[in-house]
Residue, then its C-alpha position, 0 to 999 in steps of 0.5 A: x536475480x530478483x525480478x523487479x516488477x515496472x514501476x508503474x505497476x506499484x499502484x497506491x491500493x487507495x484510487x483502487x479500492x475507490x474505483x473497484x470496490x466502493x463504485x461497484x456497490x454505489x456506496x460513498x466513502x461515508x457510507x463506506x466509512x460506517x460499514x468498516x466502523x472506521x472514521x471518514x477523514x483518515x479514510x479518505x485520505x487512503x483512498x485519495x493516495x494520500x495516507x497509507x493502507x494498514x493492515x487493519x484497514x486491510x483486513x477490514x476491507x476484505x472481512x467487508x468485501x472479500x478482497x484479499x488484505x494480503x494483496x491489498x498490502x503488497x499494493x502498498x508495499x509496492x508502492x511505497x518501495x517504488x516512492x522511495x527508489x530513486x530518492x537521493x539520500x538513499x541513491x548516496x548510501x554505499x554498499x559496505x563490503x562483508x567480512x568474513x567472520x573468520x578472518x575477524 
């Protein structure tokens, strides 16, 4: 049986990185933006929650500040999985049964 962490521990990475990373080094999220070489809009939007974390992004982040891109993806991975547990149209899908490929 997997062991299946709280939700409230599926943080989304962005609120994070904003206030463990980016407030540490007194930088904006401009300033921070430019060091990535990345855009500003599309990275405010990660961290505000409100856009997801790529794996560029990611490995950007931990070529800039040493923060494992691998940890900062199962953040997201943990999240977005915890955002959709629970959701009807899911919750409704039925389990099928497996066949036996020998009685097939």
């Amino acid at each position: 049986m997997a062991i299946k962490p709280h939700a409230s521990f599926a943080i989304h990475p962005g609120p994070w990185i904003k206030r463990n990373i980016l407030a540490p080094y007194a930088m904006s999220v401009t300033e921070a933006a430019q060091h990535l070489g990345i855009s500003r809009p599309p990275f405010s939007n990660v961290l505000n929650g409100r856009a997801a974390l790529s794996p560029e992004l990611a490995a950007r982040i931990e070529r800039a500040f040493g923060v494992s891109a691998r940890t900062l993806l199962n953040m997201q991975a943990a999240h977005s999985l915890a955002a959709t547990e629970g959701r009807q149209d899911i919750a409704a899908i039925r389990r099928l049964p497996r066949v036996d490929a020998q009685a097939a």
